[in-house]
PyMOL commands that place a pseudoatom at each C-alpha (Angstrom):
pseudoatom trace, name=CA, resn=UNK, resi=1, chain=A, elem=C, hetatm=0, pos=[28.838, -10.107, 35.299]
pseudoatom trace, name=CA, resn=UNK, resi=2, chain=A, elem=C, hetatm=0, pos=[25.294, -8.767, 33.737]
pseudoatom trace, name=CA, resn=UNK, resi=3, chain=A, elem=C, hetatm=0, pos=[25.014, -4.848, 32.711]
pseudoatom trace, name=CA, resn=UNK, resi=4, chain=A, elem=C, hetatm=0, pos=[23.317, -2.218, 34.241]
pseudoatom trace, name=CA, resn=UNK, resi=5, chain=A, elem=C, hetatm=0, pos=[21.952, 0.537, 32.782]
pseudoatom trace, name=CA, resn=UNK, resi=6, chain=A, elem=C, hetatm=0, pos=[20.506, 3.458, 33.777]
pseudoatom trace, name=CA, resn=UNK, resi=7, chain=A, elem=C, hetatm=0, pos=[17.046, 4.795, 33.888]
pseudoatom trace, name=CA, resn=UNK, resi=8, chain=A, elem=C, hetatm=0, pos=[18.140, 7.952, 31.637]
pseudoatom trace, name=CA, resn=UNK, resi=9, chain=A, elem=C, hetatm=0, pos=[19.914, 5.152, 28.983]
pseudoatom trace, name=CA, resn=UNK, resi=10, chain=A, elem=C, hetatm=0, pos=[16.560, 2.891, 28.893]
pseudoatom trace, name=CA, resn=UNK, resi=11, chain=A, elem=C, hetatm=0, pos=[13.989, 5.508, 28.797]
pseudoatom trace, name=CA, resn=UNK, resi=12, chain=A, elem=C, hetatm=0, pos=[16.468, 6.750, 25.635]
pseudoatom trace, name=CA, resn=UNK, resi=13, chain=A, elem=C, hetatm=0, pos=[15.985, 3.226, 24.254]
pseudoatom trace, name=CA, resn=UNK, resi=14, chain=A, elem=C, hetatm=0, pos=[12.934, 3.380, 24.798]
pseudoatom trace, name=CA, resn=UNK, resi=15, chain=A, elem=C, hetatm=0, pos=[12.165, 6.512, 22.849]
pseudoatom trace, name=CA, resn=UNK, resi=16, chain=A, elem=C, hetatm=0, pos=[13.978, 4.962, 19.769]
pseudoatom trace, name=CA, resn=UNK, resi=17, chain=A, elem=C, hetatm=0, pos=[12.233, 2.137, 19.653]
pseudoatom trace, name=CA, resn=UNK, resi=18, chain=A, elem=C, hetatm=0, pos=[8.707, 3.731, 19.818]
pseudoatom trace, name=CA, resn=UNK, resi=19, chain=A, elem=C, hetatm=0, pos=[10.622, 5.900, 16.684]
pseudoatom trace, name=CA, resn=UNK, resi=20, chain=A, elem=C, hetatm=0, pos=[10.953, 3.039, 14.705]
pseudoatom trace, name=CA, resn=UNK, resi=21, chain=A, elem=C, hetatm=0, pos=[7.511, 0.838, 15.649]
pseudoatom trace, name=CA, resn=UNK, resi=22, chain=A, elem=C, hetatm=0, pos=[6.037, 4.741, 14.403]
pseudoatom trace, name=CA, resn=UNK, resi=23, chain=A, elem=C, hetatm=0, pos=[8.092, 4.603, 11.016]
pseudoatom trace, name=CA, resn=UNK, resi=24, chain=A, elem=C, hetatm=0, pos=[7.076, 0.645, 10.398]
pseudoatom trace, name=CA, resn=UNK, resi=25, chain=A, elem=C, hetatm=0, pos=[3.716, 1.133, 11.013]
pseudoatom trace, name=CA, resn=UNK, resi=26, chain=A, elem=C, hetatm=0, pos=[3.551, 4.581, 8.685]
pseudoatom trace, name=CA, resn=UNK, resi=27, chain=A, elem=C, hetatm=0, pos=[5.637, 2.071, 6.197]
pseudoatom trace, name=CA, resn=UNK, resi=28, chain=A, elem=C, hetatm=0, pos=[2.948, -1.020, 6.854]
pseudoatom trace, name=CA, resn=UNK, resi=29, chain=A, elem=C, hetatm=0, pos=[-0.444, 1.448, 6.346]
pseudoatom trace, name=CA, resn=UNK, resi=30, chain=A, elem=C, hetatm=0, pos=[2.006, 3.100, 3.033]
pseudoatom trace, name=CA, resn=UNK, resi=31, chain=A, elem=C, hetatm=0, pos=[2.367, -0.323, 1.547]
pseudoatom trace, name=CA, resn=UNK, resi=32, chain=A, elem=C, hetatm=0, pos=[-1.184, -1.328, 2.185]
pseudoatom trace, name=CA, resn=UNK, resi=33, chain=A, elem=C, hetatm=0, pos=[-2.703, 1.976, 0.496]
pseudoatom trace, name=CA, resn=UNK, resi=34, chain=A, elem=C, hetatm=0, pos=[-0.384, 1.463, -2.321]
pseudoatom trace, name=CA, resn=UNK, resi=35, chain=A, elem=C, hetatm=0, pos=[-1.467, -2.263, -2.429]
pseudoatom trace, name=CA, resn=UNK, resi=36, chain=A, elem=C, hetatm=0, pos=[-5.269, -1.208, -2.577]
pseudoatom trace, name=CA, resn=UNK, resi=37, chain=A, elem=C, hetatm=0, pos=[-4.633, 1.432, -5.065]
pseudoatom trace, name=CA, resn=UNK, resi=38, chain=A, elem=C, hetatm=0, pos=[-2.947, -0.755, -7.388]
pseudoatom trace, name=CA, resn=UNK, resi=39, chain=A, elem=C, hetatm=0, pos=[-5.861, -3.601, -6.960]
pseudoatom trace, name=CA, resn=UNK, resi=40, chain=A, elem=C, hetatm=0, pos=[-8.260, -1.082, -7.985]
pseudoatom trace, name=CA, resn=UNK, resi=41, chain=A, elem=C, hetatm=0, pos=[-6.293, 0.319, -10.984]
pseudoatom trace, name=CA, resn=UNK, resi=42, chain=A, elem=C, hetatm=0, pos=[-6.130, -3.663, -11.981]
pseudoatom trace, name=CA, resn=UNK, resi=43, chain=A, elem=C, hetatm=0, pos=[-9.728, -3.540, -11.647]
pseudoatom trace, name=CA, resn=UNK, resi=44, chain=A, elem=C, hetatm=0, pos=[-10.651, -0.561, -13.841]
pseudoatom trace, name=CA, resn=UNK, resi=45, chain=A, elem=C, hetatm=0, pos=[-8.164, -1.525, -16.330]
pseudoatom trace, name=CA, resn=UNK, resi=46, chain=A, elem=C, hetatm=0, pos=[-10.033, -5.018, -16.716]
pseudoatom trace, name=CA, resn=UNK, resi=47, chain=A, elem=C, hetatm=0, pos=[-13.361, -2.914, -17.188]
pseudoatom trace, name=CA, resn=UNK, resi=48, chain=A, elem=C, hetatm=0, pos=[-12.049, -0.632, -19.470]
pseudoatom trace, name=CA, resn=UNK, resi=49, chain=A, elem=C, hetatm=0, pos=[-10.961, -3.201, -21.931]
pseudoatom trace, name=CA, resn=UNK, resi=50, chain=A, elem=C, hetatm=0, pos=[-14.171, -5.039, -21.467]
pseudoatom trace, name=CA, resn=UNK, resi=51, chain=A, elem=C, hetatm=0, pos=[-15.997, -1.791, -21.953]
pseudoatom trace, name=CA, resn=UNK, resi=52, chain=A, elem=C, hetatm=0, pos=[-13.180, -1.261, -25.138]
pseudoatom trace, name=CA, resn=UNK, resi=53, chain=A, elem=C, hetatm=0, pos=[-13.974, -4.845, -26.373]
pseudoatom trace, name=CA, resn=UNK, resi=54, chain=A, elem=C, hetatm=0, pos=[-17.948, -4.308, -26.373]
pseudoatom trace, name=CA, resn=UNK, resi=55, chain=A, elem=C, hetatm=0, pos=[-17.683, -0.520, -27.966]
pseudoatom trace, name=CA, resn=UNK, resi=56, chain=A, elem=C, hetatm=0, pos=[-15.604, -2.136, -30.675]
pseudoatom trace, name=CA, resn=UNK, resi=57, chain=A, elem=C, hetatm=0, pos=[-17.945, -5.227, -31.525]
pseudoatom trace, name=CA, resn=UNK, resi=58, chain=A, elem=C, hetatm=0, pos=[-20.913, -2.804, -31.242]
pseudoatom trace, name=CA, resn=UNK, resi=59, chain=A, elem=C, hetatm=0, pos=[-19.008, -0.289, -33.513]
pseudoatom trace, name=CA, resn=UNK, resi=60, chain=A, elem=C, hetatm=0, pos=[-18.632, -2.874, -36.158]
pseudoatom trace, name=CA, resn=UNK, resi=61, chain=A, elem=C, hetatm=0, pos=[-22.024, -4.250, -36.006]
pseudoatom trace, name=CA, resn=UNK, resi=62, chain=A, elem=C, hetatm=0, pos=[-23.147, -0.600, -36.206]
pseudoatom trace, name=CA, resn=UNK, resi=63, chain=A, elem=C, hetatm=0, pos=[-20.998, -0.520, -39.579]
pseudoatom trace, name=CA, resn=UNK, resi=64, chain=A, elem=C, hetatm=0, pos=[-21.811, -3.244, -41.743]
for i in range(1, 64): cmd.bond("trace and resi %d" % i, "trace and resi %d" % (i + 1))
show_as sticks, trace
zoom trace
């Protein structure tokens, strides 16, 4: 009733499946760099109109 297969069919099997843990971890560590990226663009971008806000107030106080 069960199937056999062969020790040439599972070490092929095997082989494809270390293929495609490879390529989701490469994907995983790819989405987690982009992730980290990102957060520190966020970051910056929340300084720099912080820094923009001050520089403005300070420009105007400099002005009158």
């Amino acid at each position: 009733m069960g199937q056999y297969f062969s020790s040439d069919e599972k070490s092929a099997v095997k082989r494809q499946l270390a293929k495609y843990d490879k390529a989701l971890q490469d994907i995983i560590k790819q989405t987690m760099e982009r992730q980290e990226k990102e957060k520190i663009r966020r970051e910056n971008e929340g300084r720099n109109l912080q820094s923009n806000s001050t520089l403005s107030r300070l420009k105007c106080k400099s002005e009158r």
